[in-house]
C-alpha positions in Angstrom: -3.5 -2.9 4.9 -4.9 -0.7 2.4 -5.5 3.1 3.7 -8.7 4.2 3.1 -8.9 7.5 0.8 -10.0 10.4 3.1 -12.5 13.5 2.2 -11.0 16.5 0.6 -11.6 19.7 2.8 -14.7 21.8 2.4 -14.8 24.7 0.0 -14.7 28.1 1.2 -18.1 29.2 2.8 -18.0 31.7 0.7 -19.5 29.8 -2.2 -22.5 28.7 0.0 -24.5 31.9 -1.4 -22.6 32.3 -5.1 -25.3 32.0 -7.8 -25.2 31.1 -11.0 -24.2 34.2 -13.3 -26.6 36.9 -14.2 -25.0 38.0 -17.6 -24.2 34.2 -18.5 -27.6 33.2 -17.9 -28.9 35.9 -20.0 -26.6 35.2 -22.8 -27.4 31.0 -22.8 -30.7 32.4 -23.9 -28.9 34.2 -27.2 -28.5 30.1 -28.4 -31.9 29.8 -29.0 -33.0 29.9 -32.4 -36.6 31.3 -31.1 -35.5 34.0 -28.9 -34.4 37.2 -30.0 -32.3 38.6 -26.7 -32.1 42.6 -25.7 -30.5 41.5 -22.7 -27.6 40.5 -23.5 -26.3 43.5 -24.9 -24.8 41.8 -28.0 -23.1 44.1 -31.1 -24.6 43.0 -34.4 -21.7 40.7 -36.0 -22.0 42.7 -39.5 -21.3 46.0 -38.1 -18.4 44.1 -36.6 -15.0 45.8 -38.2 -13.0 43.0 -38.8 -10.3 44.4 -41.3 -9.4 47.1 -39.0 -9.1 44.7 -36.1 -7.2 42.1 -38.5 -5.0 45.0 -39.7 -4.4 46.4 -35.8 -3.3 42.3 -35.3 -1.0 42.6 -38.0 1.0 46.0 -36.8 1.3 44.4 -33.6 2.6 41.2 -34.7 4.9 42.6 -37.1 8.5 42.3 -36.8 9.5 45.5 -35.4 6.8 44.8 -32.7 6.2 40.9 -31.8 8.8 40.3 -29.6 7.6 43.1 -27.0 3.6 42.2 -28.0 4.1 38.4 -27.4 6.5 39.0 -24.3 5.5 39.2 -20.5 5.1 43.0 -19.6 4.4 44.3 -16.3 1.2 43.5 -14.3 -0.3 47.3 -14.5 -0.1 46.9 -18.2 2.1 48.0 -20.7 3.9 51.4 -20.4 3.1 53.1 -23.7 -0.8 51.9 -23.4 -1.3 53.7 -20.1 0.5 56.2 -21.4 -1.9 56.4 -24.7 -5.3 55.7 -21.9 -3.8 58.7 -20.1 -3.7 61.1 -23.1 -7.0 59.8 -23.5 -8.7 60.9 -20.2 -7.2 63.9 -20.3 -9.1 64.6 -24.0 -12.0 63.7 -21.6 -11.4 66.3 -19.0 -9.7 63.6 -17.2 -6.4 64.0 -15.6 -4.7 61.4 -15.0 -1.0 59.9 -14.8 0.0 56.6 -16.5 1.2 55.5 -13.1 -2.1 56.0 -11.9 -3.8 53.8 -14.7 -4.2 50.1 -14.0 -4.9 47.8 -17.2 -7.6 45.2 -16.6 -8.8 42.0 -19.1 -12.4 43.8 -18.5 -14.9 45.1 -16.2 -15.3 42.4 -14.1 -11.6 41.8 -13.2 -11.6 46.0 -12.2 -14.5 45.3 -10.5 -13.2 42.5 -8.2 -10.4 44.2 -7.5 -12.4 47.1 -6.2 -13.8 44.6 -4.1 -10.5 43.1 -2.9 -9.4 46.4 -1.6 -12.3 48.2 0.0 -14.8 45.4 1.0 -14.9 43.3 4.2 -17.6 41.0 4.7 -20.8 42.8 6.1 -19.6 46.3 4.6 -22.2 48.5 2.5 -22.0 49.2 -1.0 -24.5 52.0 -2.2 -25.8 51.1 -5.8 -28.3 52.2 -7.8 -31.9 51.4 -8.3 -31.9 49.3 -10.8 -28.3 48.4 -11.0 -26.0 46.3 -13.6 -26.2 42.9 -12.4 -22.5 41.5 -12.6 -21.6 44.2 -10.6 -24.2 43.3 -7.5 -22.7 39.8 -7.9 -19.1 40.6 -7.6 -19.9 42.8 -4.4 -22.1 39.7 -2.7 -19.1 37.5 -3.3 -16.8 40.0 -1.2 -19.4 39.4 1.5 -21.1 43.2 1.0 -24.5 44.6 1.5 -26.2 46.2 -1.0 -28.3 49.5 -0.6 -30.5 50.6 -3.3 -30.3 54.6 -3.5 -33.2 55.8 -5.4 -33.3 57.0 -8.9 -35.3 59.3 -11.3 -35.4 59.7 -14.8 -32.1 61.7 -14.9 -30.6 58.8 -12.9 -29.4 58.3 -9.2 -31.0 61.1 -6.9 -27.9 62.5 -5.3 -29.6 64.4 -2.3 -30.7 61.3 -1.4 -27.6 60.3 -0.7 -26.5 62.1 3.0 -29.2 60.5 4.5 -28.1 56.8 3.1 -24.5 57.5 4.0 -25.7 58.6 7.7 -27.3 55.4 8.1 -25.7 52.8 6.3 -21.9 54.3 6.6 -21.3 52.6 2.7 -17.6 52.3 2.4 -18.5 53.1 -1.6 -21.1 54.1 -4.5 -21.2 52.5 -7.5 -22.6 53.9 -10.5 -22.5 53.7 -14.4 -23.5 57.5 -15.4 -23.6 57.3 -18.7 -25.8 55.5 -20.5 -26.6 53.2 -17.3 -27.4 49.8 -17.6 -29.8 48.7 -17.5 -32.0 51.7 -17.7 -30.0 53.5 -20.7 -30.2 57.0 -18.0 -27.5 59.9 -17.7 -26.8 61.8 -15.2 -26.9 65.4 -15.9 -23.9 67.3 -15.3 -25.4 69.3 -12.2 -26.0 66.1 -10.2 -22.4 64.7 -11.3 -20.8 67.9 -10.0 -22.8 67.9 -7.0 -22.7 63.8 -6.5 -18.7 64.5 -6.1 -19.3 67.6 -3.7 -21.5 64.8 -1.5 -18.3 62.2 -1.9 -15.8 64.7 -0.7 -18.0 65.8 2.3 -18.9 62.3 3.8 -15.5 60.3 3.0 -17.1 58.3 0.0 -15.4 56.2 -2.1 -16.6 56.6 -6.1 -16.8 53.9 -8.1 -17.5 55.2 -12.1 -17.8 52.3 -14.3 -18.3 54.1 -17.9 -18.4 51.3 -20.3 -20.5 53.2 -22.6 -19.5 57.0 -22.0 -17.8 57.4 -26.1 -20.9 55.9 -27.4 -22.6 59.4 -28.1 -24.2 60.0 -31.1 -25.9 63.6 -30.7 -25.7 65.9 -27.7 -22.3 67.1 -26.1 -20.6 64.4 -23.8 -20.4 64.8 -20.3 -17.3 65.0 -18.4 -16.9 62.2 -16.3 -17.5 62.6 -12.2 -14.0 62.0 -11.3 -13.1 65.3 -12.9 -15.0 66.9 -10.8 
């Protein structure tokens, strides 16, 4: 007798409402000969440096320094880069231990993370209105409910926000500040200070993502919200 091959479990519900990719799907369109893409936020590959990347490579790989770059380190990320982001932040108004710095293979891993640790299914995640796309996906996946606070041309209205927090009880706000995608808006620094004034008050969580905050090319930078 020859035992008929049964049917592997189900996936995890879970996937019933995962869509394809946003940011994918806008870059597929960068292979088209025809299109030319503002979406995808792409770097021009000639203004790429690659002799100070190659040379970076090199000092890392050398021998006084291969055998700790090409080794396992631990999972937070290596103790003299944290140490290196820390002095960083604090040039930015930021204080901040290297113990308290967490070293992620991008955006999205940081993101999901977030997710992990402050979402349960049904929870609500204030965003704003527009907001960067990966960053609604990642929050569906964890199950959350987005709510769209609304936004001006300096960027997310912040006395907007007690209201939305009354009703919705949002266990966090995410935001991108600086240069926000994908409306290219800042927040002034009166609305930051006051947007972390609001956080403290109600119990919010704050969620800065500030991929883009060194890219200033006139005008004095703004001091992150977290500093606040």
């Amino acid at each position: 007798m020859v035992a008929m091959p049964q049917p592997l479990p189900a996936l995890s519900a879970r996937l019933a409402d995962v869509q394809s990719s946003p940011v994918r799907d806008l870059l597929k369109l960068t292979q088209r000969s025809e299109v030319v893409s503002f979406a995808g936020g792409l770097p021009a590959p000639e203004l790429f440096p690659a002799e100070l990347v190659a040379q970076s490579f090199a000092a890392a790989l050398a021998p006084t320094f291969a055998a700790r770059a090409l080794q396992y380190s631990s999972t937070e990320g290596d103790p003299q880069l944290r140490a290196l982001l820390a002095a960083r932040f604090d040039g930015r108004g930021l204080t901040a231990d290297a113990d308290e710095i967490l070293v992620t293979t991008g955006s999205q891993q940081a993101l999901g993370l977030v997710a992990s640790v402050l979402l349960d299914p049904g929870d609500a995640v204030l965003v704003e209105n527009p907001s960067y796309l990966a960053a609604l996906q990642c929050f569906g996946f964890a199950g959350a409910r987005m709510v769209a606070a609304p936004c001006d041309d300096d960027g997310l209205q912040v006395e907007a926000l007690p209201a939305l927090i009354a009703e919705h009880r949002p266990k966090f706000l995410y935001l991108v500040p600086t240069f926000q995608n994908p409306t290219g808006r800042t927040l002034p620094a009166e609305r930051r200070r006051r947007l972390a004034q609001i956080a403290a008050e109600h119990g919010l969580w704050l969620v800065e993502d500030d991929p883009y905050g060194e890219l200033r090319y006139d005008g004095e930078p703004l001091a992150p919200i977290a500093s606040h």
